[in-house]
N, CA, C and O atoms as a GROMACS GRO file, in nm:
protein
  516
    1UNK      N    1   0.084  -0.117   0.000
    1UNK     CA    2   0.000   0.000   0.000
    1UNK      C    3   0.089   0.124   0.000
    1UNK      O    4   0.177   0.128   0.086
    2UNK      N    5   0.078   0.220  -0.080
    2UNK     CA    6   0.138   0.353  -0.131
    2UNK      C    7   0.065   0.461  -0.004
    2UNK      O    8  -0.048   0.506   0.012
    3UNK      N    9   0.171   0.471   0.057
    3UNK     CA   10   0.150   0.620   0.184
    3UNK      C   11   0.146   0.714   0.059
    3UNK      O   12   0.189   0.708  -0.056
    4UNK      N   13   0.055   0.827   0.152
    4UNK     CA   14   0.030   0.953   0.057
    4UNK      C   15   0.133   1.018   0.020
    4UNK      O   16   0.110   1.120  -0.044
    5UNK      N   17   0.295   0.977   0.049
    5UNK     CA   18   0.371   1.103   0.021
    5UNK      C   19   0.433   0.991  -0.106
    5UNK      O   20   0.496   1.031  -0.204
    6UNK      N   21   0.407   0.878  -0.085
    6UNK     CA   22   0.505   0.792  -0.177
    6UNK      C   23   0.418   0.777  -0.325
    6UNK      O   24   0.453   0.780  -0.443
    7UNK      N   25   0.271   0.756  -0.251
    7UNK     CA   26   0.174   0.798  -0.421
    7UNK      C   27   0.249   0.920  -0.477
    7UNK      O   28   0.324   0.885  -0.568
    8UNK      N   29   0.253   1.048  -0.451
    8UNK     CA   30   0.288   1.137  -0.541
    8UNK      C   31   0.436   1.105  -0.615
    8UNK      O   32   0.461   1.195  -0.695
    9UNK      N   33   0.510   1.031  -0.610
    9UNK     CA   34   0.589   1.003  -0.688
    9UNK      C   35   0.585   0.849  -0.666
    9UNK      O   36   0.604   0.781  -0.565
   10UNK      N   37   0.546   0.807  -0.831
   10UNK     CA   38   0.583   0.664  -0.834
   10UNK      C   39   0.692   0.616  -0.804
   10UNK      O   40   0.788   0.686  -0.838
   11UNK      N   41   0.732   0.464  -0.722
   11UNK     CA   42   0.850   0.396  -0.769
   11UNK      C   43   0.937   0.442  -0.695
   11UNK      O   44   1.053   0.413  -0.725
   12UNK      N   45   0.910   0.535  -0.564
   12UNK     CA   46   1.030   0.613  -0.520
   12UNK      C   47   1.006   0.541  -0.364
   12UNK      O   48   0.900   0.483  -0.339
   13UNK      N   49   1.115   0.552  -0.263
   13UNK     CA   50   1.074   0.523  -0.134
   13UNK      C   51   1.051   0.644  -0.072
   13UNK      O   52   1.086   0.736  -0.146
   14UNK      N   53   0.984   0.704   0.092
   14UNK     CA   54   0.939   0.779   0.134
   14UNK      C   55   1.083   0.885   0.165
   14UNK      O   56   1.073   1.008   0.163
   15UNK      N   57   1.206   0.816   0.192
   15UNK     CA   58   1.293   0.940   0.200
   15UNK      C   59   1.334   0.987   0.035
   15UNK      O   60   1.378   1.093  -0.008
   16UNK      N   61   1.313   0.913  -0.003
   16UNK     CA   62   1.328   0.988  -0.173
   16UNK      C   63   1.197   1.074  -0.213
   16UNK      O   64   1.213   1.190  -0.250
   17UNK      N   65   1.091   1.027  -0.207
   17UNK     CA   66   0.994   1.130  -0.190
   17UNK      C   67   0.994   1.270  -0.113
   17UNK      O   68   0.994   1.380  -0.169
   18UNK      N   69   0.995   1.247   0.013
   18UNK     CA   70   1.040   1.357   0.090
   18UNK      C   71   1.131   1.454   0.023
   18UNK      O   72   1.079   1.560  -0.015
   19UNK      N   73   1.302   1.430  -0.005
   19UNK     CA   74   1.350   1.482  -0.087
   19UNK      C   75   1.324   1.554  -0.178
   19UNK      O   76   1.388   1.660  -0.185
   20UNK      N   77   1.225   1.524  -0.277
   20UNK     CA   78   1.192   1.519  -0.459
   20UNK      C   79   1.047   1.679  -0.407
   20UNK      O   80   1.014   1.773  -0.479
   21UNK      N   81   1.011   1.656  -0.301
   21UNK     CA   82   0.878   1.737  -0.256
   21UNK      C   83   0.933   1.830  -0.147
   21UNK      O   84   0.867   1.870  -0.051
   22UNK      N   85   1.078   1.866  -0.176
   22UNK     CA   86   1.132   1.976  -0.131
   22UNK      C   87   1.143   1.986   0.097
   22UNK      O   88   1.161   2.072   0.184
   23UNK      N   89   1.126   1.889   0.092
   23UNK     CA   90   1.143   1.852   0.212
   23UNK      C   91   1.292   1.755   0.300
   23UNK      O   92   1.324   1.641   0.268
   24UNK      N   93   1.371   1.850   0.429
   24UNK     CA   94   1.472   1.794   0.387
   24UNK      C   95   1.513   1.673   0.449
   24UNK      O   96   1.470   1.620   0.552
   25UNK      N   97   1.630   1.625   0.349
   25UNK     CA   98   1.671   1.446   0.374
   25UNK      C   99   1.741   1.463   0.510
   25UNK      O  100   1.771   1.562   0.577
   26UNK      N  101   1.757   1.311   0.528
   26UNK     CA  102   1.793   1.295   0.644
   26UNK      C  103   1.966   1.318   0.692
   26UNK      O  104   2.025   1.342   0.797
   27UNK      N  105   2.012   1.292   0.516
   27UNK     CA  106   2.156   1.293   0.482
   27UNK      C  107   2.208   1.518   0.499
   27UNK      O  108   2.306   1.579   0.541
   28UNK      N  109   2.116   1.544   0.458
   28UNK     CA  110   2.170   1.694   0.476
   28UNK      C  111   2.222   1.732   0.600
   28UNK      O  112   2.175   1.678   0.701
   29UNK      N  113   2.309   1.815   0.610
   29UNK     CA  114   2.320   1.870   0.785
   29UNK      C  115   2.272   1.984   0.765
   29UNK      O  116   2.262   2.050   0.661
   30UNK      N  117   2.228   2.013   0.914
   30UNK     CA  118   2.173   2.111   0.975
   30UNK      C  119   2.243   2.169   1.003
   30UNK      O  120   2.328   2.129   1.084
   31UNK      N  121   2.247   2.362   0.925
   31UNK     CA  122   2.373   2.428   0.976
   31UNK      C  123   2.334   2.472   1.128
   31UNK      O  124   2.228   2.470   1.190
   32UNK      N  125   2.453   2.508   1.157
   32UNK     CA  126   2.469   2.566   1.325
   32UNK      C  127   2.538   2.680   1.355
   32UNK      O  128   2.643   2.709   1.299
   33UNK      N  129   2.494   2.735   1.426
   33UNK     CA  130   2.593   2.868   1.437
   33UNK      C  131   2.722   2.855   1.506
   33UNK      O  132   2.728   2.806   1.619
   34UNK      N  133   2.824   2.896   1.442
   34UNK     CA  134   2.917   2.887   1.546
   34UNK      C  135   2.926   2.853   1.684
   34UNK      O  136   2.844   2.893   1.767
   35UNK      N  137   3.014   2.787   1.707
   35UNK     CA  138   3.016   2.726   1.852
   35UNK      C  139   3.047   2.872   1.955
   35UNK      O  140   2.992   2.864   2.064
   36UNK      N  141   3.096   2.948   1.941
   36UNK     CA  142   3.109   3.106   2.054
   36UNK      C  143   3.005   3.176   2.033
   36UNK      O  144   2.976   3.259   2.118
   37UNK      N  145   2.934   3.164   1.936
   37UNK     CA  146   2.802   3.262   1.930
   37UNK      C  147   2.721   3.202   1.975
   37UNK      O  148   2.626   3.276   2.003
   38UNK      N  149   2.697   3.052   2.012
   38UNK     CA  150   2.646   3.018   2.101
   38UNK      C  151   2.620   2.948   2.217
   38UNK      O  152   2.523   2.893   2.269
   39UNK      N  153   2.769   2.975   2.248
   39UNK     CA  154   2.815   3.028   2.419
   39UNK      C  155   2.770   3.157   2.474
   39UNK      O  156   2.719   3.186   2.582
   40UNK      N  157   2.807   3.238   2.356
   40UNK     CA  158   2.743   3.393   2.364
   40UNK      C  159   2.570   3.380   2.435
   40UNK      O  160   2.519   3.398   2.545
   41UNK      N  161   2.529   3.345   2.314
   41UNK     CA  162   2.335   3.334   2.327
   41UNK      C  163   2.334   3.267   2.460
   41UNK      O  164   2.298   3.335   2.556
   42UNK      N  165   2.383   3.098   2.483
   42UNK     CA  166   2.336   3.094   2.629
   42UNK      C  167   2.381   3.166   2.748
   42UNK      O  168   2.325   3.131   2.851
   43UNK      N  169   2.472   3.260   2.759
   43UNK     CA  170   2.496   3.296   2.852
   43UNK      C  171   2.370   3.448   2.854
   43UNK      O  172   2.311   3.506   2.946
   44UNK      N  173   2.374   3.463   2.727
   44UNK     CA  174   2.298   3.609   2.779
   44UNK      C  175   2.162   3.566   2.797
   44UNK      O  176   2.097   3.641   2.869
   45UNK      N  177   2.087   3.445   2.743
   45UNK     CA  178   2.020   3.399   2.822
   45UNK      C  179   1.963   3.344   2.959
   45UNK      O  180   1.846   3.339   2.998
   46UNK      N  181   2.099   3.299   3.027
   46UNK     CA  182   2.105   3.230   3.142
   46UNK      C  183   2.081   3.379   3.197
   46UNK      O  184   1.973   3.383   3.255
   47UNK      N  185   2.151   3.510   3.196
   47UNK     CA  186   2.145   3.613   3.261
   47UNK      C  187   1.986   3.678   3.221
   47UNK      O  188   1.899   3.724   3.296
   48UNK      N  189   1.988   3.667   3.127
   48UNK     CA  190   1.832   3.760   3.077
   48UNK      C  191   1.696   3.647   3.202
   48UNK      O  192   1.601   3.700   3.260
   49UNK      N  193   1.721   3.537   3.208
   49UNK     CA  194   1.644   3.429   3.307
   49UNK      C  195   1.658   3.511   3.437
   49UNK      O  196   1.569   3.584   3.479
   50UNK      N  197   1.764   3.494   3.490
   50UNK     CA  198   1.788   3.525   3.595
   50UNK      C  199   1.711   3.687   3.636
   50UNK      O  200   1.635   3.720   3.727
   51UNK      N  201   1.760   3.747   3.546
   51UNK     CA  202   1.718   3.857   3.570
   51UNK      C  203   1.570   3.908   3.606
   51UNK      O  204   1.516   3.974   3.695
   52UNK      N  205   1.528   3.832   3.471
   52UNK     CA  206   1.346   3.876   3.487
   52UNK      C  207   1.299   3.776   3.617
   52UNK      O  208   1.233   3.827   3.708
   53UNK      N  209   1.326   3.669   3.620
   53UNK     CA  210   1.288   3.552   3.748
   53UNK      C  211   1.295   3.645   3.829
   53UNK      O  212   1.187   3.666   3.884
   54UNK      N  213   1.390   3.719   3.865
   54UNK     CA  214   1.418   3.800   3.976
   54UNK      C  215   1.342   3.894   4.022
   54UNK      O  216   1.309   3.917   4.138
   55UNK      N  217   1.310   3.962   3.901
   55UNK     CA  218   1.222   4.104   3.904
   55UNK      C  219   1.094   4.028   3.955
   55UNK      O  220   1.046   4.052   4.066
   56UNK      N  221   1.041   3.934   3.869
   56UNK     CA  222   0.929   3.884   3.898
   56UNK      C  223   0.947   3.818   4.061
   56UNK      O  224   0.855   3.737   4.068
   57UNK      N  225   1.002   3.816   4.158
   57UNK     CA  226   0.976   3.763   4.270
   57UNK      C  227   0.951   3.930   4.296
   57UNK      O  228   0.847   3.972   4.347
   58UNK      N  229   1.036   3.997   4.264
   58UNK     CA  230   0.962   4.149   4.377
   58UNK      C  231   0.828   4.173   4.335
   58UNK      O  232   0.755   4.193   4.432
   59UNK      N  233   0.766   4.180   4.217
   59UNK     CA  234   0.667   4.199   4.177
   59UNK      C  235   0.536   4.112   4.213
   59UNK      O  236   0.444   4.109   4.131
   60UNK      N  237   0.526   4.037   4.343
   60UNK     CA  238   0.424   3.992   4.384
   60UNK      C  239   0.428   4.097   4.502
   60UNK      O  240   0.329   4.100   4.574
   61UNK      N  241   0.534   4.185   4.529
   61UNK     CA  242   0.470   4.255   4.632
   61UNK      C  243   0.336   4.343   4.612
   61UNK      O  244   0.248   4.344   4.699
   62UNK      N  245   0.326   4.406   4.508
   62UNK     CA  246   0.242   4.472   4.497
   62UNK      C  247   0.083   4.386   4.529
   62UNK      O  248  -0.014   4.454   4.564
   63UNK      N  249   0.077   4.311   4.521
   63UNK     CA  250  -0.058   4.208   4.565
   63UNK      C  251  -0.059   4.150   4.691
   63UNK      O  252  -0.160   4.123   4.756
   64UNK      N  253   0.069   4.130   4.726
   64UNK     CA  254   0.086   4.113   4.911
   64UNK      C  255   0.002   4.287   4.944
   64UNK      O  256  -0.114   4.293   4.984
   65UNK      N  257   0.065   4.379   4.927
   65UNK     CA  258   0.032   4.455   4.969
   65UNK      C  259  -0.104   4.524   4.939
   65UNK      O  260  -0.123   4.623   5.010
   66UNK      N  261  -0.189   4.500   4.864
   66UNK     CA  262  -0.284   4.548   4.797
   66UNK      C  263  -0.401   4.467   4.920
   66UNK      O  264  -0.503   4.515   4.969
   67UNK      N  265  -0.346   4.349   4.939
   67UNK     CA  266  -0.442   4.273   5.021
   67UNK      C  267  -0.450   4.351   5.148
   67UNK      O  268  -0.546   4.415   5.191
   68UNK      N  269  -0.288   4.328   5.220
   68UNK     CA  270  -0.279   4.370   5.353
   68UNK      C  271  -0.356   4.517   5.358
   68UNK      O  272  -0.422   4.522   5.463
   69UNK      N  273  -0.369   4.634   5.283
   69UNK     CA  274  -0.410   4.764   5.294
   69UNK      C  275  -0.600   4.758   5.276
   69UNK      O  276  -0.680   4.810   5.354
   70UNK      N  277  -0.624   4.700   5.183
   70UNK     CA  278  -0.762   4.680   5.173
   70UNK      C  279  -0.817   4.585   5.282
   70UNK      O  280  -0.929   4.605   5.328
   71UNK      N  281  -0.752   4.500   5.317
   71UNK     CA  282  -0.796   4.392   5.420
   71UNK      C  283  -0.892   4.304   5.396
   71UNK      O  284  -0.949   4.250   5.491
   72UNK      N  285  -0.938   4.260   5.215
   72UNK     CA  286  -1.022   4.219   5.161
   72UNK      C  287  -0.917   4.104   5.063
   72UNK      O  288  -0.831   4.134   4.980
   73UNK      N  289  -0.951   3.997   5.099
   73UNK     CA  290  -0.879   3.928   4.954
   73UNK      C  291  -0.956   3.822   4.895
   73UNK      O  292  -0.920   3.725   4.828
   74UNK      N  293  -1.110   3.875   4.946
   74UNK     CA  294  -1.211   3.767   4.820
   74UNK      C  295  -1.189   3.798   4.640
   74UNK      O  296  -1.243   3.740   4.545
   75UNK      N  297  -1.092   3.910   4.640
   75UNK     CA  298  -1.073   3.890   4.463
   75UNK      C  299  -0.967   3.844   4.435
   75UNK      O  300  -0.915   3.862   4.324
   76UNK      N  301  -0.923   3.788   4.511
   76UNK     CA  302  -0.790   3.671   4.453
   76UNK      C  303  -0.819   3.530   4.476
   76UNK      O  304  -0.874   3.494   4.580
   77UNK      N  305  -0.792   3.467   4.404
   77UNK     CA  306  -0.823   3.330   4.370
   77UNK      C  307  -0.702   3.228   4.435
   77UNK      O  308  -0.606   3.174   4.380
   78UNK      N  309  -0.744   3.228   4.557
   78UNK     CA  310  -0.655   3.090   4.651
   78UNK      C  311  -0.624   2.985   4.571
   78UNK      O  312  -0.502   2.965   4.573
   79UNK      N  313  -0.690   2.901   4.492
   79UNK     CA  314  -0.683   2.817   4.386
   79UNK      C  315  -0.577   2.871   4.273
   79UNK      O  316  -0.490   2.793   4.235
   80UNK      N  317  -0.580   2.937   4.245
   80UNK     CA  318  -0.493   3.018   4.153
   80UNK      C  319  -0.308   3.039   4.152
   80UNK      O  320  -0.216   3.026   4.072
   81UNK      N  321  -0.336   3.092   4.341
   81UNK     CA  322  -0.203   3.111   4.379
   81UNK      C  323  -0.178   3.019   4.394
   81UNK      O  324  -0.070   3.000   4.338
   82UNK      N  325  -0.235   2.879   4.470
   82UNK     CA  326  -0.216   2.755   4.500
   82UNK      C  327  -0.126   2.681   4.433
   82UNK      O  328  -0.022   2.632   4.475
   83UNK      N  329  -0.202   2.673   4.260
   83UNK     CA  330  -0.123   2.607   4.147
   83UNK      C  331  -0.032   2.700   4.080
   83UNK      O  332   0.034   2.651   3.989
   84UNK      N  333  -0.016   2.826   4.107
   84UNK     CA  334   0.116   2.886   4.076
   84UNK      C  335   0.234   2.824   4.205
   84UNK      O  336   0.355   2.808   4.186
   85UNK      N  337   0.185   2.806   4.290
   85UNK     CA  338   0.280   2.784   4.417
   85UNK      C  339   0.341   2.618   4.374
   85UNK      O  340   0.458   2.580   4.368
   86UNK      N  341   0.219   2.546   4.348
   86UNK     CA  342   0.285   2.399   4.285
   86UNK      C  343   0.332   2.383   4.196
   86UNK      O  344   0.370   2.270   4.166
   87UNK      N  345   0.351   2.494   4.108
   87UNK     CA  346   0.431   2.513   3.974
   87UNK      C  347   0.565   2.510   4.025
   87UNK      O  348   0.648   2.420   4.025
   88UNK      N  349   0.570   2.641   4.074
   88UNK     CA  350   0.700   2.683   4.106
   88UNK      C  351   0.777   2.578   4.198
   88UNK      O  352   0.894   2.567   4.160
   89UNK      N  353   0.754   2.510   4.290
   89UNK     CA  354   0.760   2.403   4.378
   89UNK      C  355   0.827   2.301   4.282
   89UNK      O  356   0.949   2.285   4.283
   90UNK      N  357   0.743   2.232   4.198
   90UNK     CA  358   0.760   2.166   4.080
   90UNK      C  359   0.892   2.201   4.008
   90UNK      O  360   1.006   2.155   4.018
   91UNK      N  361   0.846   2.282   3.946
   91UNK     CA  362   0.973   2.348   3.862
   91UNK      C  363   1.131   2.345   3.932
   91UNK      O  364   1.234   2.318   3.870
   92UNK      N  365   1.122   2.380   4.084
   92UNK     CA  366   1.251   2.424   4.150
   92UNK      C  367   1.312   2.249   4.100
   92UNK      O  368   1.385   2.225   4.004
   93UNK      N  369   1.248   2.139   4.208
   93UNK     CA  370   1.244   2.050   4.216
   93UNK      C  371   1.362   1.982   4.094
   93UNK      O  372   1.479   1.946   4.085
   94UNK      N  373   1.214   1.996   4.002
   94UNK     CA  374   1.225   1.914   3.859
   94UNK      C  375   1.377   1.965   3.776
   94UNK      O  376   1.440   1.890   3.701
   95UNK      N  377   1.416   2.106   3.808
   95UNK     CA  378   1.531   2.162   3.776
   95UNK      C  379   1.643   2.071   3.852
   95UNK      O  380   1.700   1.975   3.802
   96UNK      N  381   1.659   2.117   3.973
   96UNK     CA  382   1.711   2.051   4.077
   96UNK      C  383   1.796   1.920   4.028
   96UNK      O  384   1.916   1.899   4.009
   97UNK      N  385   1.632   1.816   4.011
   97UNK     CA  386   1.668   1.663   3.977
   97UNK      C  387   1.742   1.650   3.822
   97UNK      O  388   1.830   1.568   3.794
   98UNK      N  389   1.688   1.741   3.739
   98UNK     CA  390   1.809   1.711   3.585
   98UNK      C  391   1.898   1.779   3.618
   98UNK      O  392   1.972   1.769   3.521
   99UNK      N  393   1.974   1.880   3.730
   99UNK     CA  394   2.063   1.921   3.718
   99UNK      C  395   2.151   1.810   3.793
   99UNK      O  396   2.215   1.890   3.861
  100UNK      N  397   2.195   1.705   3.825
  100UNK     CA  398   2.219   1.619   3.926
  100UNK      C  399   2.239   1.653   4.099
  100UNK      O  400   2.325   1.648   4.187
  101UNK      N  401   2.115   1.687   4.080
  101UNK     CA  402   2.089   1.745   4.239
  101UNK      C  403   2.195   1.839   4.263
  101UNK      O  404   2.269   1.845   4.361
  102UNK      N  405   2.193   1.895   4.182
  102UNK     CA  406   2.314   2.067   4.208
  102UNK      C  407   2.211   2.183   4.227
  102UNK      O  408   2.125   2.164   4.141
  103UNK      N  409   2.186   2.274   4.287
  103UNK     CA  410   2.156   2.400   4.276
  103UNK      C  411   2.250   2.501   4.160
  103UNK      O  412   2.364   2.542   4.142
  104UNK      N  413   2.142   2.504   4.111
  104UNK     CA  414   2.208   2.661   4.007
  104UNK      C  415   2.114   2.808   4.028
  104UNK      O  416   2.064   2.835   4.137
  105UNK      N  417   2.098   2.899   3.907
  105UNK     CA  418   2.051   2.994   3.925
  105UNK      C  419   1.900   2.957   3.905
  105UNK      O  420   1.805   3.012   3.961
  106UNK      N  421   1.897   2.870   3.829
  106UNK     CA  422   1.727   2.855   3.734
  106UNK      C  423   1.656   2.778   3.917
  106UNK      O  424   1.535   2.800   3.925
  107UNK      N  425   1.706   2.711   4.030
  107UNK     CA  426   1.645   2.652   4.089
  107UNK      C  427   1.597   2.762   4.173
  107UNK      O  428   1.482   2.792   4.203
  108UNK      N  429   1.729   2.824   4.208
  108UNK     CA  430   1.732   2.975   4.326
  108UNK      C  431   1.586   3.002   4.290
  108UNK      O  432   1.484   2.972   4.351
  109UNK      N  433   1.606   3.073   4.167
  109UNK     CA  434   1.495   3.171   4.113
  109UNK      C  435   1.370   3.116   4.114
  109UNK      O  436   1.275   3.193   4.107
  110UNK      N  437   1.338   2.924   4.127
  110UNK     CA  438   1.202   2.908   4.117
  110UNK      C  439   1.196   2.916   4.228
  110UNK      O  440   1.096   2.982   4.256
  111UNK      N  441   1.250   2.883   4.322
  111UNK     CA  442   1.195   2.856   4.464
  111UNK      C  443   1.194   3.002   4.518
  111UNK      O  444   1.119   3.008   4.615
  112UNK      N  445   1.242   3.102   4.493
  112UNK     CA  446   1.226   3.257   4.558
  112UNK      C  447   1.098   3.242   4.469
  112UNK      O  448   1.009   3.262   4.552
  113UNK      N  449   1.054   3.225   4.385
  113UNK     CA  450   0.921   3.288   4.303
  113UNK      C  451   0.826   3.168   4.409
  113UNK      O  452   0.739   3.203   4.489
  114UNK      N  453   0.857   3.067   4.392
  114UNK     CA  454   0.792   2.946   4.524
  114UNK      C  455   0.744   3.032   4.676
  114UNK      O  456   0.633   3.042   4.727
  115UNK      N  457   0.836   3.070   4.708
  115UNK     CA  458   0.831   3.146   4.823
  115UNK      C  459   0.748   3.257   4.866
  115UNK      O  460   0.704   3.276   4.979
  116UNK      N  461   0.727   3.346   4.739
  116UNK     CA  462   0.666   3.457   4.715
  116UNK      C  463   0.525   3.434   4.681
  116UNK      O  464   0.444   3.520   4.717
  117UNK      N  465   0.478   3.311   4.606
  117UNK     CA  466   0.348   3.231   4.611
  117UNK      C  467   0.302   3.209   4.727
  117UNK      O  468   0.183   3.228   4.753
  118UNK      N  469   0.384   3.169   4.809
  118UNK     CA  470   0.347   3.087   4.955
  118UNK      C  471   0.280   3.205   5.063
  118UNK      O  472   0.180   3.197   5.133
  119UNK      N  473   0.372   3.307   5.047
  119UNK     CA  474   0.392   3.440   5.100
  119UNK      C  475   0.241   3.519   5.039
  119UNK      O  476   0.172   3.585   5.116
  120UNK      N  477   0.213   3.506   4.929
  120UNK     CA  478   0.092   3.537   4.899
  120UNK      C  479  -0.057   3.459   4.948
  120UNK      O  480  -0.164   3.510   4.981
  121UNK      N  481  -0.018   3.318   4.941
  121UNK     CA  482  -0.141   3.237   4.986
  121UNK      C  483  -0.181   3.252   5.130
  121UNK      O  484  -0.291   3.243   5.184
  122UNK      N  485  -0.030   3.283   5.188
  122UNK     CA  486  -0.083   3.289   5.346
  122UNK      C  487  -0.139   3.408   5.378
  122UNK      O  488  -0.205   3.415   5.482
  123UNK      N  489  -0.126   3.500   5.311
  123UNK     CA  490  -0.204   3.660   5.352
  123UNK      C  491  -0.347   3.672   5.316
  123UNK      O  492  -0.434   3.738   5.373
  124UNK      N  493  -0.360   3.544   5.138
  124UNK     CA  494  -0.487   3.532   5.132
  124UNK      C  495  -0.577   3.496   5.273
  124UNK      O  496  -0.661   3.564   5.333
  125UNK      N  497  -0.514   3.334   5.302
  125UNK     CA  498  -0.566   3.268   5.409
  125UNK      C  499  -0.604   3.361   5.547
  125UNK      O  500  -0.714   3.367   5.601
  126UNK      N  501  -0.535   3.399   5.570
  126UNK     CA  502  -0.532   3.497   5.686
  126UNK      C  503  -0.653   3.626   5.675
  126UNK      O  504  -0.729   3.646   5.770
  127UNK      N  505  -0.658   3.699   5.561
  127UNK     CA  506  -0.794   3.781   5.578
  127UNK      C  507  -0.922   3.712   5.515
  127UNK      O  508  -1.028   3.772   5.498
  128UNK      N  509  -0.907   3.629   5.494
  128UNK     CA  510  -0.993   3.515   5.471
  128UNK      C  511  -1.068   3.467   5.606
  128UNK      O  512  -1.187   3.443   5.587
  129UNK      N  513  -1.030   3.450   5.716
  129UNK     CA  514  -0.992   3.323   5.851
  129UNK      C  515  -1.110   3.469   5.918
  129UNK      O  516  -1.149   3.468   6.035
   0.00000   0.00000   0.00000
């Protein structure tokens, strides 16, 4: 039985098809960018991570504090922060374990954002109570 890519060209097998229908073989390489340009990219990545992770842990203050001043926090969703909190929890973790149980920056940063969840749920809980 003729797969749909091998009907369009008779007589051919599917990596020759593929080929012939401008799609690429398996034999081509995939160019790459230089090996320092991307040492370059991950590092300014690893820093551009770090960075925003970072910002983003200060930036739950503004909702810690929005609660504590109003003294109302039926418009935040406990459920919400909850599974952001098991994300981040998760995430630290799951980093953690592929890194071979090393701490790096990517774990720091989930578990301060972890922290800052937690830090939020309990203020919910509390003008809640």
């Amino acid at each position: 039985m003729k797969t749909p890519l091998t009907s369009a060209v008779p007589n051919v097998g599917a990596h020759k098809a593929a080929t012939r229908v401008g799609w690429p073989s398996k034999s081509k390489a995939i160019a790459r960018p230089p090996r320092d340009a991307r040492k370059a990219y991950l590092a300014v990545l690893a820093w551009s991570f770090t960075l925003f992770n970072s910002v983003r842990v200060l930036a739950y203050l503004p909702t810690v504090w929005a609660i504590h001043v109003s003294g109302d926090a039926s418009q935040h969703s406990l459920w919400t922060w909850l599974t952001w909190l098991g994300a981040n929890v998760t995430m630290a973790a799951w980093l953690y374990e592929q890194n071979d149980q090393r701490v790096n920056r990517a774990v720091i940063v989930n578990t301060g954002n972890a922290c800052m969840c937690l830090v939020t749920v309990a203020v919910i809980v509390a003008y809640r109570l």
